[in-house]
VEXLO-198264 format. One record per residue (C-alpha): z negated, x, y negated. Coordinates in pm, whole numbers, plus 32768, in hexadecimal, padded with zeros to 4 digits. Each point is the difference from the previous one (the first is absolute). Layout:
BEGIN
ZXY ...
***
This chain:
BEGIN
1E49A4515AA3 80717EFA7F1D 80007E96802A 818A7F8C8030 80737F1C7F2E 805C7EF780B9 81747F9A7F77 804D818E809C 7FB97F94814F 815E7F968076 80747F92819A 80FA7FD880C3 803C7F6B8187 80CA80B08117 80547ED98114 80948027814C 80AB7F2B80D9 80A67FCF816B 81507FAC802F 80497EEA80FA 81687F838099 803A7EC27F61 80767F81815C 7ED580A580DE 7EF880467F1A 801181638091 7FAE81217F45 818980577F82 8040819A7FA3 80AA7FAE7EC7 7F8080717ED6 810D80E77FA7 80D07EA78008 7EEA7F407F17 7FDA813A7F15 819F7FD07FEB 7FEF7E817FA7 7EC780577F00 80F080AA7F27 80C37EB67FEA 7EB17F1D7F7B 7FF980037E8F 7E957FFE7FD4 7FE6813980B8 801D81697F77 806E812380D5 7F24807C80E6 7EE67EE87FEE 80447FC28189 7FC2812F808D 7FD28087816A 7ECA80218130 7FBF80B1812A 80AC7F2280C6 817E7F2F7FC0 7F6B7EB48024 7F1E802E7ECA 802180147EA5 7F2A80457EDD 80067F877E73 7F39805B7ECB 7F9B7F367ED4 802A80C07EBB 7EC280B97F28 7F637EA67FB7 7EC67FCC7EDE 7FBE7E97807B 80087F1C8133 80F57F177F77 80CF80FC7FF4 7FD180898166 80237EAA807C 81687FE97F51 8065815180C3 7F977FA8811B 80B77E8C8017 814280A07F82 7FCB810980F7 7FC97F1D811B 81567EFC7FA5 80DE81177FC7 7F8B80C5814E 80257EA080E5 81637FE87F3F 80A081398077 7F1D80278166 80C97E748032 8151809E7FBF 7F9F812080FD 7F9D7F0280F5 7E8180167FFE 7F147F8B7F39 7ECC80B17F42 7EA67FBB80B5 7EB7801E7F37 7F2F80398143 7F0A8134805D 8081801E814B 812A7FA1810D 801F7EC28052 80B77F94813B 801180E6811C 8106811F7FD5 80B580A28122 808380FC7F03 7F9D817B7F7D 806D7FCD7E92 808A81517F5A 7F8280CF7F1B 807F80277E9D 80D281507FF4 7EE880C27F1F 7F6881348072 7E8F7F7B7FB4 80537EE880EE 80B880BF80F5 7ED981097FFD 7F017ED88037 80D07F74813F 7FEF81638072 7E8F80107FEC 7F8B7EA78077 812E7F4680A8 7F7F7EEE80A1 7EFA7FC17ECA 814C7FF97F1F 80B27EFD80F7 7EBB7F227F90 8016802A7E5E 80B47E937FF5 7F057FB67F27 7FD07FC97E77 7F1A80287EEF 7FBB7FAE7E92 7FA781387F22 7F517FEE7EBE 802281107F22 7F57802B7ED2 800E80CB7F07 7EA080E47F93 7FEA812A7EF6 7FF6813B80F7 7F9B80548167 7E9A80437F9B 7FF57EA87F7C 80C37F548153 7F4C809480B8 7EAD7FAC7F6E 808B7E978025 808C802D8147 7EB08041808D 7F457EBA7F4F 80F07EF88091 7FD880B5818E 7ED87F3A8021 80EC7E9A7FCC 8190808F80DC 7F687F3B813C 7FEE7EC47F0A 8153802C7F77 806E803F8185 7F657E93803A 80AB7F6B7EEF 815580838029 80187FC88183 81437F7B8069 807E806F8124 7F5F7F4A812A 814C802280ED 806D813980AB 8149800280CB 7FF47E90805B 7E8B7FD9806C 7EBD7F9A7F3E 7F1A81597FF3 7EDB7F4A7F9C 7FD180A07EB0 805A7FB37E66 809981587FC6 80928079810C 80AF810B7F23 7EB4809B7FDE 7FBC80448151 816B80AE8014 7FD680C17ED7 7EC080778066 805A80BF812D 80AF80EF7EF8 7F3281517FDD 7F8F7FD17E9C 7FD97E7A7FB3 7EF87EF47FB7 7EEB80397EC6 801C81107F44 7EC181058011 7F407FEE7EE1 806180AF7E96 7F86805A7EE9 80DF80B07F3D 816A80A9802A 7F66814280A2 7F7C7F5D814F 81277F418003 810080F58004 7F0680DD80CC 80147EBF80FB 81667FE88016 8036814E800B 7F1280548133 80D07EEB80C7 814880B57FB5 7F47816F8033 7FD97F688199 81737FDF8019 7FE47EB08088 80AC7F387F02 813E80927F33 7F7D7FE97EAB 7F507F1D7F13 80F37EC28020 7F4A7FEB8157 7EBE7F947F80 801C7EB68054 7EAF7F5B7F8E 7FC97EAF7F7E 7FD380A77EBE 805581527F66 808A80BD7EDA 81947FDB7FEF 80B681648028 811F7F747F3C 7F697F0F7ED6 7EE0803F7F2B 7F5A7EC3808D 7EF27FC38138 80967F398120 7F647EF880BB 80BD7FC0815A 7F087F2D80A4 80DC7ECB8018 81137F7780EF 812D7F9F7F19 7FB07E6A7F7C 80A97EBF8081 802F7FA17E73 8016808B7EDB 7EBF7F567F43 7F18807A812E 808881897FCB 7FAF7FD77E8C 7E877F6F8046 7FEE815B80A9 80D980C77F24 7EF97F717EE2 7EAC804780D6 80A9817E8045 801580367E9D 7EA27F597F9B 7F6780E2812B 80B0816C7F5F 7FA27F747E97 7EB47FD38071 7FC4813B80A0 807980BF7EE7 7F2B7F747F15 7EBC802180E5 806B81A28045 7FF97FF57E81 7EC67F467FCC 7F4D81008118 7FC47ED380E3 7FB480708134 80CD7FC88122 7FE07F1C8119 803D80EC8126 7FD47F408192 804180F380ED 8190800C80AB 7F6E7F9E8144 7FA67EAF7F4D 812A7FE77F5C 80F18032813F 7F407EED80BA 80087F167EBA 819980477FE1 80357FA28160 7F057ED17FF8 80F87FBE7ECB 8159804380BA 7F4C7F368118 7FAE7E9F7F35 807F7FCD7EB3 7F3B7F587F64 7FE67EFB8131 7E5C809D802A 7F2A80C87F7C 8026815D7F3F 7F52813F7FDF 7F417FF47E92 8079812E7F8A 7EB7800C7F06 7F017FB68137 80D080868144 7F887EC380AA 80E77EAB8053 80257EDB7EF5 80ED7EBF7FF5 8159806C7F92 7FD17F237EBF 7ED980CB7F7E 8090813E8050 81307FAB7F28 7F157F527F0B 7F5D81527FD5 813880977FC2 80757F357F09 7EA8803E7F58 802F81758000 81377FDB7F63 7FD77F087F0F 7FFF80CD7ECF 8155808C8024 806C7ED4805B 7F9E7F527EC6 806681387F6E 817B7FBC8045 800A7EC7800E 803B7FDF8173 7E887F278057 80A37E9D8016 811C808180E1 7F6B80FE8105 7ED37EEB802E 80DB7EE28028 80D580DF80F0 7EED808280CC 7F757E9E800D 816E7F9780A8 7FD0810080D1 7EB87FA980A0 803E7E998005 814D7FF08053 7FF3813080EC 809F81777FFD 814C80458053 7F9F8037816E 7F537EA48004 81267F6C7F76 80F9808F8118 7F307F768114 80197EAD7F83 815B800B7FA9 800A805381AA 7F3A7F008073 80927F307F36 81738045801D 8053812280C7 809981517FCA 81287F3B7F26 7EE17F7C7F34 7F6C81807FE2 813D808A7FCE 804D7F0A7E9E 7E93804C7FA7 8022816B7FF0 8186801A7F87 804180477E85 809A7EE87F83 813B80837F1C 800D7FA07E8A 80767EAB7F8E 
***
């Protein structure tokens, strides 16, 4: 396998986000309405807001991106232009992993067959998906190669998880975690770290024994923190609730990429693999979902607990190279560092509440519109 070169490794960033009642702050069924006022922002092409499961979400897309700069443009015009229209539907945008303020509401499902399948199969678990995530695709030769790569960055998902928690609140009550999200997309049949692989053939061997039992539909049900995409040539990390700003979702955006880079040039250098066993991973991703970055993690190299700081240090470490490689050192290390000093997005929420109330959560997490 050759070495990639590193200028061919391109990204891109799916974001989700809730849609509140500018009045209430309740989750508002109106994306048809925002996807209608989208096509009226100038900045936006067609079909760059596009649907969820449920009404009161929607869900953008940056462009095939080669550098961060250029993710970080996407994502800020993404962001203005969505708070423009959701504003002239009467909600705004929220950049949070989960719901808020308590909900007395079942919010519909979008009319698409996937969806409608999925409420016939897990109702009540359906009722719960008000919550969003950040995706990270990016972009590797083949399958043989993703996958390869997919299995060297399993060992640091629970990290990512730690970093990316924002979503503290659940319908109007504390739940005493950083990523709240997690927890609800973990009761899902096929979800949390990936098994380990090392090349296309146990993946798609993998994926499909899962669909062989019948108890998911097909492939788009995989719903790890990491896998190969069925519809891009890329590997997709999904470990991360959707980011309060912009600059945080590119820190991560930037590690995601550094991670793939890194494990494709390792699977073509014959390093071996650092393989823990899923039991160890599962309890790391929920110590992760369960703290932030607010105590210690699971070193993923070691299996035993170390200060958040270190654990990210070591991180950083392991992906310096590509980092210097693209350019992107100064800007994911200064990011993380906000991030552990300043706090994760889950961190953040809970002081905005102690310190001002929902209102003061509510302008935290709302996009702000351009301008």
């Amino acid at each position: 396998m050759d070495r990639p070169e590193a200028d061919g490794i391109t990204l891109g960033v799916e974001e989700e986000y809730l849609l509140l009642d500018v009045k209430t702050g309740m989750p508002a069924p109106r994306a048809g309405e925002v996807q209608a006022a989208a096509d009226l922002e100038p900045v936006l092409d067609a079909g760059e807001v596009d649907d969820e499961l449920l009404q009161a979400q929607v869900e953008v897309a940056t462009p095939i991106c080669t550098g961060l700069a250029e993710v970080d443009g996407h994502l800020r015009r993404l962001r203005g232009a969505v708070a423009g229209a959701a504003l002239r539907a009467g909600c705004r945008p929220a950049a949070t992993g989960g719901l808020p303020l308590r909900s007395t509401g079942i919010m519909p499902v979008t009319e698409k067959q996937r969806y409608l399948d999925m409420r016939d199969d897990a109702a009540r678990l359906v009722d719960e998906q008000l919550i969003n995530g950040m995706h990270i695709h990016v972009a590797v030769p083949d399958r043989h190669a993703g996958a390869a790569a997919l299995g060297r960055l399993r060992p640091w998902l629970p990290v990512l998880v730690a970093l990316g928690a924002n979503s503290p609140f659940w319908d109007g009550r504390d739940t005493g975690f950083a990523s709240w999200r997690t927890v609800v997309f973990g009761r899902w049949p096929v979800s949390g770290s990936p098994p380990y692989t090392a090349d296309a053939a146990t993946y798609e061997q993998r994926v499909d024994a899962l669909v062989d039992t019948g108890v998911i539909r097909g492939r788009r049900e995989v719903y790890w923190h990491a896998r190969l995409s069925e519809r891009y040539p890329t590997l997709e990390i999904r470990a991360t609730d959707v980011q309060l700003d912009a600059g945080s979702a590119v820190t991560l955006a930037g590690l995601g990429r550094a991670l793939v880079a890194t494990g494709l040039r390792e699977a073509a250098e014959g390093v071996a693999a650092l393989d823990p066993p899923g039991s160890v991973l599962h309890a790391a991703g929920w110590h992760a979902a369960r703290h932030g970055l607010a105590a210690d993690l699971v070193d993923p190299v070691r299996g035993t607990p170390a200060k958040a700081a270190d654990v990210v240090g070591e991180l950083l470490a392991y992906t310096m190279p590509a980092l210097e490689e693209y350019g992107d050192a100064g800007r994911v290390a200064e990011g993380l560092a906000r991030l552990l000093d300043g706090g994760t997005g889950a961190a953040r929420q809970r002081r905005a509440v102690a310190e001002g109330g929902a209102a003061a959560l509510l302008d935290l997490i709302a996009l702000a519109p351009a301008g």
